[in-house]
VMD Tcl script that builds the backbone (N, CA, C; Angstrom):
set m [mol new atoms 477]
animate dup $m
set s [atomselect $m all]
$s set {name element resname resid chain x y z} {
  {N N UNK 1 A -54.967 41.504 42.574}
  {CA C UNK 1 A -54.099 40.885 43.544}
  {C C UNK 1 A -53.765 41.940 44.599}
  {N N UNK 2 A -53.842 41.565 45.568}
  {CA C UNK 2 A -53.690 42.298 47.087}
  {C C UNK 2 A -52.179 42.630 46.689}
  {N N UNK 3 A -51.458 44.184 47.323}
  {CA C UNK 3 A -50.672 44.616 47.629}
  {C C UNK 3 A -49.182 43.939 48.071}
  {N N UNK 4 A -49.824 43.116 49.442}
  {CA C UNK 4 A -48.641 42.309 49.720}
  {C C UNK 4 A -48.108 40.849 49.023}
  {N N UNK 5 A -49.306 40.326 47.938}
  {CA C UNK 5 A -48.883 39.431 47.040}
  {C C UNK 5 A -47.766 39.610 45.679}
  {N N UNK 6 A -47.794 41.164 45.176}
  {CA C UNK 6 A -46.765 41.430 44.614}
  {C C UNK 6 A -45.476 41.490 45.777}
  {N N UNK 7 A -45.202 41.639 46.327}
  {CA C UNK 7 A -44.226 41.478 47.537}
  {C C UNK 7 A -43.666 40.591 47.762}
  {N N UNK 8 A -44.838 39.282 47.884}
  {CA C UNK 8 A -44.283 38.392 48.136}
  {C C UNK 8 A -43.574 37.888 46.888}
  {N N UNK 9 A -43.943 37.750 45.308}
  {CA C UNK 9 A -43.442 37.545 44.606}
  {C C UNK 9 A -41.822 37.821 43.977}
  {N N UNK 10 A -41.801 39.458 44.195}
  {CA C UNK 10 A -40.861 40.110 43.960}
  {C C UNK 10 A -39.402 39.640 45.129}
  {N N UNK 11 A -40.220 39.104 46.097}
  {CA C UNK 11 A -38.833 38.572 47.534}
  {C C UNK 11 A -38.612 37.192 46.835}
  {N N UNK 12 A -39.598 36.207 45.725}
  {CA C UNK 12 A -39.483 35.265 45.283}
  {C C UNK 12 A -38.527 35.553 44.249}
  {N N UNK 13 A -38.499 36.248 43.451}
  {CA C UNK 13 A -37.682 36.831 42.147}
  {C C UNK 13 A -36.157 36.581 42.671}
  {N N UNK 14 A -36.338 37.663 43.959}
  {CA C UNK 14 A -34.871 37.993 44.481}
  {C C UNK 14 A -33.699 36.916 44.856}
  {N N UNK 15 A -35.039 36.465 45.621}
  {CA C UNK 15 A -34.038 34.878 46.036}
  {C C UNK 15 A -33.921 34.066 45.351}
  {N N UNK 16 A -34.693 33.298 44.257}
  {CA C UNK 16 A -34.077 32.851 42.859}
  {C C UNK 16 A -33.082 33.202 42.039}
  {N N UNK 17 A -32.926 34.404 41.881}
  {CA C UNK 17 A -32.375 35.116 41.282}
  {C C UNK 17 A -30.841 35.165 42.244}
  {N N UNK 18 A -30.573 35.148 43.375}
  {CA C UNK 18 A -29.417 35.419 44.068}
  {C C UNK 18 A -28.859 33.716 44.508}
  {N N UNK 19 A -30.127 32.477 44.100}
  {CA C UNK 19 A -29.501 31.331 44.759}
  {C C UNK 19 A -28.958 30.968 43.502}
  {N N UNK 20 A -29.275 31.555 41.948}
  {CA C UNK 20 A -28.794 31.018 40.913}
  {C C UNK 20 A -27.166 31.931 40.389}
  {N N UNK 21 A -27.042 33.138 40.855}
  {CA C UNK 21 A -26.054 33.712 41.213}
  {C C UNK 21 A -24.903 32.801 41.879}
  {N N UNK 22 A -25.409 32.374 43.165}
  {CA C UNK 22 A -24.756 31.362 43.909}
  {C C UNK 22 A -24.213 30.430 43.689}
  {N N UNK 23 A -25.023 29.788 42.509}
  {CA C UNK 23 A -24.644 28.598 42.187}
  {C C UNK 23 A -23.498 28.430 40.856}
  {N N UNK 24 A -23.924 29.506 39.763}
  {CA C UNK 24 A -23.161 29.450 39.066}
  {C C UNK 24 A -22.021 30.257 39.748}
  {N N UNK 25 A -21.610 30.687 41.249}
  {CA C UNK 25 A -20.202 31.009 41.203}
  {C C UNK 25 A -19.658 30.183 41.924}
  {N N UNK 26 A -20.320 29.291 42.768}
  {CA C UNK 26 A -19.600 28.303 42.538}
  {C C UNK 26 A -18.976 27.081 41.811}
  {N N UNK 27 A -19.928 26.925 40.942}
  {CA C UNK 27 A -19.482 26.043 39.552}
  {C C UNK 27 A -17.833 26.691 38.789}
  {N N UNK 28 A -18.372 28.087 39.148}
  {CA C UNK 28 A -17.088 29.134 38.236}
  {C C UNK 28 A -15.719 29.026 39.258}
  {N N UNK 29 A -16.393 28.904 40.232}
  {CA C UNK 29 A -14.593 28.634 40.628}
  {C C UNK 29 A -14.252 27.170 40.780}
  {N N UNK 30 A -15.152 26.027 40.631}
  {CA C UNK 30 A -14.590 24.690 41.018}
  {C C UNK 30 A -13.674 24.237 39.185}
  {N N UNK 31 A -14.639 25.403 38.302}
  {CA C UNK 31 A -13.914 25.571 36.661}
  {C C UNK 31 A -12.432 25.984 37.057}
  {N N UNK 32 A -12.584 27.252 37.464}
  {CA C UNK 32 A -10.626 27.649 37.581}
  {C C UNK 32 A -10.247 26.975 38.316}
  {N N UNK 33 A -10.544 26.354 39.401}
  {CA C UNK 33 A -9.733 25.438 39.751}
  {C C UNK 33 A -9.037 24.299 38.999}
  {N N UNK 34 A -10.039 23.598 38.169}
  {CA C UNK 34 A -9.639 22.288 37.520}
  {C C UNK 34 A -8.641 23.242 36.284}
  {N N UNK 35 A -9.287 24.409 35.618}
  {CA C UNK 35 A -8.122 24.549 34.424}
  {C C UNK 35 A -7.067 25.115 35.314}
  {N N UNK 36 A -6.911 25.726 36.393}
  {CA C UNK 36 A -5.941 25.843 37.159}
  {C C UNK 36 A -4.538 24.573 37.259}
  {N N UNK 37 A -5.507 23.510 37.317}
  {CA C UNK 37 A -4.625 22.182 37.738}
  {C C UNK 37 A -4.060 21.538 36.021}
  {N N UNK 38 A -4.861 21.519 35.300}
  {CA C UNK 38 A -5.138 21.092 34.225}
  {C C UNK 38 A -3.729 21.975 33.556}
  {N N UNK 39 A -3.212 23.175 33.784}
  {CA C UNK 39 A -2.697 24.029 33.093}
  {C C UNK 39 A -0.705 23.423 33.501}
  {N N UNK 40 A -0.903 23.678 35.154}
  {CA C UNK 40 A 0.131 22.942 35.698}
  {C C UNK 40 A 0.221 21.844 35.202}
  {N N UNK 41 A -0.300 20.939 35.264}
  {CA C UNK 41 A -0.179 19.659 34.168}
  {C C UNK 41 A 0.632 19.693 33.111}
  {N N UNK 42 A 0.173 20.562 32.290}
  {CA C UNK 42 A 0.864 20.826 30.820}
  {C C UNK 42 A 2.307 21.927 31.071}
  {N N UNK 43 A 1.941 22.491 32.301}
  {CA C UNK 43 A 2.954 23.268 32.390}
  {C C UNK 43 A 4.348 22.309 32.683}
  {N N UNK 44 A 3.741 21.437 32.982}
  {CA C UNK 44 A 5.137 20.012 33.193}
  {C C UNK 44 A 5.733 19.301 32.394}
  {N N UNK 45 A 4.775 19.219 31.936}
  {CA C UNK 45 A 4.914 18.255 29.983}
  {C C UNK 45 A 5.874 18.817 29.419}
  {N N UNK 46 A 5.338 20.587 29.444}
  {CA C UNK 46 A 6.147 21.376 28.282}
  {C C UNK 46 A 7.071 21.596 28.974}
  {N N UNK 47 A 7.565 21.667 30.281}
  {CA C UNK 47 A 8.983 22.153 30.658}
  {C C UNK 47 A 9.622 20.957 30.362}
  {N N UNK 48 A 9.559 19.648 30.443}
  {CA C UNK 48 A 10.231 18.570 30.266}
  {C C UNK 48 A 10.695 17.875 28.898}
  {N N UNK 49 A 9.846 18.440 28.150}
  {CA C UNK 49 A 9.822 18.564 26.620}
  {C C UNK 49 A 11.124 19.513 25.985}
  {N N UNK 50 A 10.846 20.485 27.173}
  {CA C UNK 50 A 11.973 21.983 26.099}
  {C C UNK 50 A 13.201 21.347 27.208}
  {N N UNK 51 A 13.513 20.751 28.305}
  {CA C UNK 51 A 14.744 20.153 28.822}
  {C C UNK 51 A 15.482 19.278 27.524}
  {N N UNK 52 A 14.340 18.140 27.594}
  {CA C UNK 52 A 15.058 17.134 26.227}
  {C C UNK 52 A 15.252 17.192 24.802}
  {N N UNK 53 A 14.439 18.694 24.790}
  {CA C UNK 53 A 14.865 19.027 23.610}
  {C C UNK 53 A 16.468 20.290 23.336}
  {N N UNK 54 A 16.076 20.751 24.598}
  {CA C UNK 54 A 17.586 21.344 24.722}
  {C C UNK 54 A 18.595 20.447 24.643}
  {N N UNK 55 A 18.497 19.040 25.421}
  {CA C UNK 55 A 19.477 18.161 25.906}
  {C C UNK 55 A 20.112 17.606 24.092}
  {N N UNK 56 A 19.381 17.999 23.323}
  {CA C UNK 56 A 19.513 16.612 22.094}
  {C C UNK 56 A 19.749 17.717 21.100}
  {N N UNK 57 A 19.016 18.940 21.266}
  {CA C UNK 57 A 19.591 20.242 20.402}
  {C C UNK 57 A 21.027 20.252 19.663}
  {N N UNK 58 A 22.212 20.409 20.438}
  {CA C UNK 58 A 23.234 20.259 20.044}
  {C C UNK 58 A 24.147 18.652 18.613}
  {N N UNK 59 A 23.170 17.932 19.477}
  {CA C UNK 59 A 23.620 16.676 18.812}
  {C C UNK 59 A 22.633 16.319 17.091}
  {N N UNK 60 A 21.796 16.713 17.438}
  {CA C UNK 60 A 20.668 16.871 16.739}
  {C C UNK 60 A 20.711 17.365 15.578}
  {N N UNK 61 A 20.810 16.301 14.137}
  {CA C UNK 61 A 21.466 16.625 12.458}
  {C C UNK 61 A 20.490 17.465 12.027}
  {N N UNK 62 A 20.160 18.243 11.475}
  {CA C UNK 62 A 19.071 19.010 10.659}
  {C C UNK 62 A 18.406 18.228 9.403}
  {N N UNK 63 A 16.972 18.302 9.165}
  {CA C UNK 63 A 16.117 17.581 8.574}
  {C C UNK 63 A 16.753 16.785 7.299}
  {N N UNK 64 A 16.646 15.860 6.937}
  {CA C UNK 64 A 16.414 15.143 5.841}
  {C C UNK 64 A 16.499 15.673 4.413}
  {N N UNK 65 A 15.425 16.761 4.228}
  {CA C UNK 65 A 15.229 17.349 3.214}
  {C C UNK 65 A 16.262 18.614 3.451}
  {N N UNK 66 A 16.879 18.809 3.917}
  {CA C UNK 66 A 17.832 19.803 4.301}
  {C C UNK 66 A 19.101 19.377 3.464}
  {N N UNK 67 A 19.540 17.959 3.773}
  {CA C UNK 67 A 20.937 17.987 3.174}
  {C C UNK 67 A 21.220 16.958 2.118}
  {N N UNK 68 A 22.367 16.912 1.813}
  {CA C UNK 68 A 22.549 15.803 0.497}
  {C C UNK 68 A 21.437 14.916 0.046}
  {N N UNK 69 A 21.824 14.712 -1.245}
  {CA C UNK 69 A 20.880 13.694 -1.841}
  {C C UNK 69 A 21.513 12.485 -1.313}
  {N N UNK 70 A 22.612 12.681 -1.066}
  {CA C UNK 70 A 23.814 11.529 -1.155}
  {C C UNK 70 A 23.641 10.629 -0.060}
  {N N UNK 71 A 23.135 11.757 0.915}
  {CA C UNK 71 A 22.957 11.429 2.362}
  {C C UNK 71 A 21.249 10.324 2.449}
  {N N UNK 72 A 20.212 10.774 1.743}
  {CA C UNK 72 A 19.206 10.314 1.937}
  {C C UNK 72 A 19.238 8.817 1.280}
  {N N UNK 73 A 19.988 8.847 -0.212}
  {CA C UNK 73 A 20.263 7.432 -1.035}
  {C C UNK 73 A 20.792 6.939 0.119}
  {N N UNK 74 A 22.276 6.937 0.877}
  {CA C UNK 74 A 22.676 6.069 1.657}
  {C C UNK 74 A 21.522 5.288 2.419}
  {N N UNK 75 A 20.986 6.221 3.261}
  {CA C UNK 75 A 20.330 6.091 4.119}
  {C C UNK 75 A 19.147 4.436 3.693}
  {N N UNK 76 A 18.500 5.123 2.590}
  {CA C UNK 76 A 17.763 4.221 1.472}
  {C C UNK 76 A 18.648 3.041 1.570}
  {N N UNK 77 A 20.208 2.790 1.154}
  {CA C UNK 77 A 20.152 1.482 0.495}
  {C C UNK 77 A 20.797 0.550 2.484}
  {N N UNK 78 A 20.738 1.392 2.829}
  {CA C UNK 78 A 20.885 0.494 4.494}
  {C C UNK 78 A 19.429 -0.123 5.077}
  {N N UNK 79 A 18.708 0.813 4.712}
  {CA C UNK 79 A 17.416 0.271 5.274}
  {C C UNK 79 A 16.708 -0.975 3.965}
  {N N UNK 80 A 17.248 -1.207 2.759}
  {CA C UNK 80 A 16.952 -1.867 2.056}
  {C C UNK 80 A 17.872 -2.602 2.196}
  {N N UNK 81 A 19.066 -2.713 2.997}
  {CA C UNK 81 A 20.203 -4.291 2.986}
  {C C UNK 81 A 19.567 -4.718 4.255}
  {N N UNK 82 A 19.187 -4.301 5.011}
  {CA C UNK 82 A 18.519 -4.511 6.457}
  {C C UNK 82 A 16.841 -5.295 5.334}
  {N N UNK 83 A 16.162 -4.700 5.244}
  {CA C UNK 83 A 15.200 -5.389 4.486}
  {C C UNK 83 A 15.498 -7.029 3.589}
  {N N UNK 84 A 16.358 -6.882 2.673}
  {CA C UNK 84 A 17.014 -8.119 2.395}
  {C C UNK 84 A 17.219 -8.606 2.816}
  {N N UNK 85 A 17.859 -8.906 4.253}
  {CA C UNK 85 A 18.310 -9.873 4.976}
  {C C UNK 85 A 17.361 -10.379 5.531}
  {N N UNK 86 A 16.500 -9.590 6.373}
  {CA C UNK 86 A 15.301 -10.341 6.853}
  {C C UNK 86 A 14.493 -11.211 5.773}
  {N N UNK 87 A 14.728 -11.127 4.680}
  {CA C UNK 87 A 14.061 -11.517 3.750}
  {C C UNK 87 A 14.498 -12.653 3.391}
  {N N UNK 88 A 16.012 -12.648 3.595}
  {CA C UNK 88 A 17.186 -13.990 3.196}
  {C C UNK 88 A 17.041 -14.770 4.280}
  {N N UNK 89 A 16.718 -14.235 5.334}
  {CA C UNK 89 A 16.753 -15.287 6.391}
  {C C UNK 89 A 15.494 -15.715 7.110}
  {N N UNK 90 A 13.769 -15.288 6.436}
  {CA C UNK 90 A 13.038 -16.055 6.681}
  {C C UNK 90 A 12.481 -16.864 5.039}
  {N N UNK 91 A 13.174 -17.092 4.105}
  {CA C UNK 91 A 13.336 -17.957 3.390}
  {C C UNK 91 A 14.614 -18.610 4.084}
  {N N UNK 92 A 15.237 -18.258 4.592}
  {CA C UNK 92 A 16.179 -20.018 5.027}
  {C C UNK 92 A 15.686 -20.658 5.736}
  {N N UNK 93 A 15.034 -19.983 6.976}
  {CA C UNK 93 A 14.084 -20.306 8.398}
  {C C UNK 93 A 12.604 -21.293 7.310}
  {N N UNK 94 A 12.274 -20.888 6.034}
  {CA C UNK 94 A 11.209 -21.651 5.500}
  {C C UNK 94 A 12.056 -22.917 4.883}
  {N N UNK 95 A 12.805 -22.879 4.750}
  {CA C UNK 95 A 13.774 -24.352 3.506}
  {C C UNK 95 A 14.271 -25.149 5.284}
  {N N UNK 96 A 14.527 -24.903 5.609}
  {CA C UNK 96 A 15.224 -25.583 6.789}
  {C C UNK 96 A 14.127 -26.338 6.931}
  {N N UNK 97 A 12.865 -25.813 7.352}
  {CA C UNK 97 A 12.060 -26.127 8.211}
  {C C UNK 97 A 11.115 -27.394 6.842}
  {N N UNK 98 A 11.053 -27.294 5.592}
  {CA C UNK 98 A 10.709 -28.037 4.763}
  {C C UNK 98 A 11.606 -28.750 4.446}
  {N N UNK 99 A 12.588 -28.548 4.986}
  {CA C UNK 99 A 13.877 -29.806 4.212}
  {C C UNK 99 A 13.939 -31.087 5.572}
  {N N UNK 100 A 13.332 -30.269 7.129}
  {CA C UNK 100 A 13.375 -31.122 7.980}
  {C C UNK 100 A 11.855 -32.153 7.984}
  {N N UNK 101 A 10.915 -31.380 7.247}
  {CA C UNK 101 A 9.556 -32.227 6.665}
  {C C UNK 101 A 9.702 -33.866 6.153}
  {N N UNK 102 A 10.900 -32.567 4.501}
  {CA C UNK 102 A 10.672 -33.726 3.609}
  {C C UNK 102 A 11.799 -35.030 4.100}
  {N N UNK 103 A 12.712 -34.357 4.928}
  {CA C UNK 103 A 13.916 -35.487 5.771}
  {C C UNK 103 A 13.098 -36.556 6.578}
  {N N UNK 104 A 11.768 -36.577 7.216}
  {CA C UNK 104 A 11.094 -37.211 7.851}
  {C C UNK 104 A 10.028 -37.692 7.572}
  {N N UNK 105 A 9.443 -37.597 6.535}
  {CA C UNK 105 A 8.617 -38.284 6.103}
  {C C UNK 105 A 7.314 -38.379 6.158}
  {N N UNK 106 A 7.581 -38.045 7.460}
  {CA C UNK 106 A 6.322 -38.397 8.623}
  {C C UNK 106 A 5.545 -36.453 9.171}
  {N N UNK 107 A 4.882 -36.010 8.660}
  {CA C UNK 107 A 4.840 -34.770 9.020}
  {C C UNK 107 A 3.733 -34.882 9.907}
  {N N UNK 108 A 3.945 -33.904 10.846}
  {CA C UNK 108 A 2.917 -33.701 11.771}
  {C C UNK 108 A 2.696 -34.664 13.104}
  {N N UNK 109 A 3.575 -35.367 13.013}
  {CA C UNK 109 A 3.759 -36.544 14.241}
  {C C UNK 109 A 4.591 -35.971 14.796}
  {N N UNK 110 A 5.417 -34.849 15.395}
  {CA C UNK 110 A 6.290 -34.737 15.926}
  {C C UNK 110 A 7.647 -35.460 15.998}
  {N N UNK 111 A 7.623 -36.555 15.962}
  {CA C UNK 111 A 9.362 -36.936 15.739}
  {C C UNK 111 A 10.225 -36.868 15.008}
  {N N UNK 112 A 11.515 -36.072 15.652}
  {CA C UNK 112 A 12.081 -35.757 14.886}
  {C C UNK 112 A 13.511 -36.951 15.006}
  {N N UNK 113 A 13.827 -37.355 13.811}
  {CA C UNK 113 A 15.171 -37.987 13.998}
  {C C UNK 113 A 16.629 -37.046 14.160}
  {N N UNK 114 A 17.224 -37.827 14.622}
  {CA C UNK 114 A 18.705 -36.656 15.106}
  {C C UNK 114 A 18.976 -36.404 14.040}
  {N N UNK 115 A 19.472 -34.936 13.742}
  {CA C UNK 115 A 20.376 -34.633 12.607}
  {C C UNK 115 A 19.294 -34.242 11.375}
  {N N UNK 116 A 17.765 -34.024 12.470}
  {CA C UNK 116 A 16.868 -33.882 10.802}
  {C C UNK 116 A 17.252 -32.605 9.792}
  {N N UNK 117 A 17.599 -31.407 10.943}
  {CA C UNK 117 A 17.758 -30.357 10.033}
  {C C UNK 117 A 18.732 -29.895 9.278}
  {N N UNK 118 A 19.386 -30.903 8.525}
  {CA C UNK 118 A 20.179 -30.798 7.864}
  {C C UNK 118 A 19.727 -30.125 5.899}
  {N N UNK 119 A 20.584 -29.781 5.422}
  {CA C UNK 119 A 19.776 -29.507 3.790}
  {C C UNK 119 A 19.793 -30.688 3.435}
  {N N UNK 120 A 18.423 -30.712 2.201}
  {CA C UNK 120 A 18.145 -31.789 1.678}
  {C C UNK 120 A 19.448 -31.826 0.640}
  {N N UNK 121 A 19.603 -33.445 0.408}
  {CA C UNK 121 A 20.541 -33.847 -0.206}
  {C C UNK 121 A 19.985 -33.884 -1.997}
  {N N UNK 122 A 20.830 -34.203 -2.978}
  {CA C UNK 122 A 20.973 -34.635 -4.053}
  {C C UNK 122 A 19.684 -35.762 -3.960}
  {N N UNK 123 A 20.673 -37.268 -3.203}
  {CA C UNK 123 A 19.771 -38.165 -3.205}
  {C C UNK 123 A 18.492 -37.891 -2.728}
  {N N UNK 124 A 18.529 -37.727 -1.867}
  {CA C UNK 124 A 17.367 -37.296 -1.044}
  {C C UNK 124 A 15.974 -36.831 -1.933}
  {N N UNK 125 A 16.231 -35.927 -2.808}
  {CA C UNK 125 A 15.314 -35.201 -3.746}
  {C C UNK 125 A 15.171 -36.110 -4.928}
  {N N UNK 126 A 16.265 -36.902 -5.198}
  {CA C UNK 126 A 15.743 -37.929 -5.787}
  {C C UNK 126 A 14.715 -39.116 -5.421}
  {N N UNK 127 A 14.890 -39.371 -4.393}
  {CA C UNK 127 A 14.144 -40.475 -3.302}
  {C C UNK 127 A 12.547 -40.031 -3.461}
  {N N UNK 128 A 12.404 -38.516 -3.428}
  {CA C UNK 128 A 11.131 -37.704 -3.387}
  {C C UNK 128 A 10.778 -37.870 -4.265}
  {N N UNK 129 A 11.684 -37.751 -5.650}
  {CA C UNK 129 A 10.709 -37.605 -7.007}
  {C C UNK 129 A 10.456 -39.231 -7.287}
  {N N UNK 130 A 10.987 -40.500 -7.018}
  {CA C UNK 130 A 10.529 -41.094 -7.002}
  {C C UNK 130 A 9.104 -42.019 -6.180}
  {N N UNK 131 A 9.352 -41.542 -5.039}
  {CA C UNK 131 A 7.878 -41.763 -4.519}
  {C C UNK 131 A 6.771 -40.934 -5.240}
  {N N UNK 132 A 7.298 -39.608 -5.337}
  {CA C UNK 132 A 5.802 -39.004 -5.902}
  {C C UNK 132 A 5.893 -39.788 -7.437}
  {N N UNK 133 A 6.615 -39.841 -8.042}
  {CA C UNK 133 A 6.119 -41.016 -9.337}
  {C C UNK 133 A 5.495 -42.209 -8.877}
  {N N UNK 134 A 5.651 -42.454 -7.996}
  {CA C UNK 134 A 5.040 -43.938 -7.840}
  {C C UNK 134 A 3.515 -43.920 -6.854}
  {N N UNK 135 A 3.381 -42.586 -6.362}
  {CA C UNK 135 A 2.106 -42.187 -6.061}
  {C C UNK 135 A 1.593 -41.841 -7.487}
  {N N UNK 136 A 1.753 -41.183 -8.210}
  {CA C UNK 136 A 1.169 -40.836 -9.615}
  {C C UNK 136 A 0.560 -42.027 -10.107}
  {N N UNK 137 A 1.750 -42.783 -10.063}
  {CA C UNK 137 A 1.202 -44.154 -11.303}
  {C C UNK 137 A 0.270 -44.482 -10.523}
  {N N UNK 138 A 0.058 -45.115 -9.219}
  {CA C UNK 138 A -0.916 -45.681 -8.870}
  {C C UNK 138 A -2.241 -44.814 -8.572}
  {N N UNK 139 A -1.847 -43.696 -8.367}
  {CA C UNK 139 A -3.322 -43.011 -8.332}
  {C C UNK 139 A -4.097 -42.309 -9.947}
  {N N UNK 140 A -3.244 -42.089 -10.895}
  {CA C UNK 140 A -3.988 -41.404 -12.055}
  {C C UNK 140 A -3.881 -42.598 -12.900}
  {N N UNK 141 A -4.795 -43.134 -13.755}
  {CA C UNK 141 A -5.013 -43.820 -14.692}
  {C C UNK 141 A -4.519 -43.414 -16.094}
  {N N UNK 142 A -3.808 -44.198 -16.721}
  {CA C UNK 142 A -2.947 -43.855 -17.931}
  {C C UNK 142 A -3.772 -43.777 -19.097}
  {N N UNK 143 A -3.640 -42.977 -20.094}
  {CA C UNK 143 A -4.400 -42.609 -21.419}
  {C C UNK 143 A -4.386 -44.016 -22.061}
  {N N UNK 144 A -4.056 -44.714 -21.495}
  {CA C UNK 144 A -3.995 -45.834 -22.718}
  {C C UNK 144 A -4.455 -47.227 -22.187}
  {N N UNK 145 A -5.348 -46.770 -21.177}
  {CA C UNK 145 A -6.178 -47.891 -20.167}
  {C C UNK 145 A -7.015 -48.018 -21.196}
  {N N UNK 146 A -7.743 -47.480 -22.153}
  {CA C UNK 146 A -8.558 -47.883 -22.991}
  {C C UNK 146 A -10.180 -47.055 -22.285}
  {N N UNK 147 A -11.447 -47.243 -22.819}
  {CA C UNK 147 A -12.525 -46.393 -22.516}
  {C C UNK 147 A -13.184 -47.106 -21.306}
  {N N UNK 148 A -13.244 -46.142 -20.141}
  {CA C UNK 148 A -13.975 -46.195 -18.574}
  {C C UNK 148 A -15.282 -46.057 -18.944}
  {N N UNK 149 A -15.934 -47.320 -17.986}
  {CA C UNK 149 A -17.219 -47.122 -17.745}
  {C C UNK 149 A -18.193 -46.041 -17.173}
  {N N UNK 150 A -19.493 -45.501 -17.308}
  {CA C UNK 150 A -19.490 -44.242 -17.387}
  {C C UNK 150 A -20.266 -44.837 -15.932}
  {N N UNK 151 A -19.731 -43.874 -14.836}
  {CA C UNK 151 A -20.527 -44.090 -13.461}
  {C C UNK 151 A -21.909 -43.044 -12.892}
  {N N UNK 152 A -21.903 -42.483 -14.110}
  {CA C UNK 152 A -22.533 -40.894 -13.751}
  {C C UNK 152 A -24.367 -41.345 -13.845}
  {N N UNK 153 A -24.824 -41.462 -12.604}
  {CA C UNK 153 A -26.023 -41.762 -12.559}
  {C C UNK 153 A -27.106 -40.976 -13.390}
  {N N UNK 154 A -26.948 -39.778 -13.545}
  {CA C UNK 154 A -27.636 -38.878 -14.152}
  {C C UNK 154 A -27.547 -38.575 -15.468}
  {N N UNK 155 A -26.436 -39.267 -15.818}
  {CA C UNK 155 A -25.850 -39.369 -17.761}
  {C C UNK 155 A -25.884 -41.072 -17.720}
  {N N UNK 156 A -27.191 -41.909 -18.746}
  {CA C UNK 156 A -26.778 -42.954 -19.181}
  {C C UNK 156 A -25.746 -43.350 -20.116}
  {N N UNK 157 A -25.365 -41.898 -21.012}
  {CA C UNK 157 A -24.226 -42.610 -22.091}
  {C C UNK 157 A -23.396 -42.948 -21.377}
  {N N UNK 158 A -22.742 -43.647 -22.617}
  {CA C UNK 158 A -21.662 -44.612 -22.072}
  {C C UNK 158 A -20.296 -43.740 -22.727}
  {N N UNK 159 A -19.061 -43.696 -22.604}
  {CA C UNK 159 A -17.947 -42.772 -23.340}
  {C C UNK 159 A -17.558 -43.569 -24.345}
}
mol reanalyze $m
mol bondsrecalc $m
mol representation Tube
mol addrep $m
């Protein structure tokens, strides 16, 4: 290879070599820039963080596991009378709402008569157990109908 072809190569080296220089410094500063911004960011978070935590510092009981037993049982049986109640009062919210069913007769039609949601009565539950007896009788056949014909296409015996 001729003289001035290493030359030319070596001016090729250089300038590759100085446009990739180039490039990664600018990549390197558009980096500090963003963790630059990125840092302020957090630098906001955390100053606003140690404000409200100063602000609440003073007022602020020390952990749980820190003090009385006496203190944590309480604590326990409030959040369990709070639990009960919700508990007492979506079983009433369920009886209301089945006592205004069985008051109407008619479920799923929407009408309601005035005064449906009242508790079911004495009579009332009597009224019930007698219809469902009188759905019984007519729908189940009594032991003492004597022997049914056998309908079962695939079994000729007879019972």
């Amino acid at each position: 290879m001729p003289w001035w072809g290493w030359i030319i190569l070596a001016v090729l080296m250089l300038a590759v070599l100085i446009i990739g220089l180039v490039y990664a410094g600018i990549h390197a500063v558009r980096a500090a820039h963003s963790i630059a911004d990125t840092g302020s960011d957090i630098q906001g978070y955390l100053s606003v963080m140690q404000e409200s935590s100063n602000n609440q510092g003073e007022t602020a009981e020390p952990p749980l596991f820190t003090q009385p037993l006496s203190t944590a049982a309480h604590r326990y049986s409030l959040a369990q009378t709070s639990v009960e109640r919700r508990r007492i009062a979506k079983h009433n919210r369920h009886a209301e709402r089945w006592s205004v069913w069985r008051h109407n007769r008619v479920p799923f039609t929407g009408n309601m008569a005035a005064g449906s949601n009242q508790a079911v009565s004495a009579s009332s539950n009597q009224a019930l157990n007698q219809a469902f007896d009188g759905i019984v009788q007519t729908t189940v056949p009594s032991a003492n109908a004597g022997p049914r014909e056998n309908t079962n296409e695939n079994n000729p015996r007879t019972n």
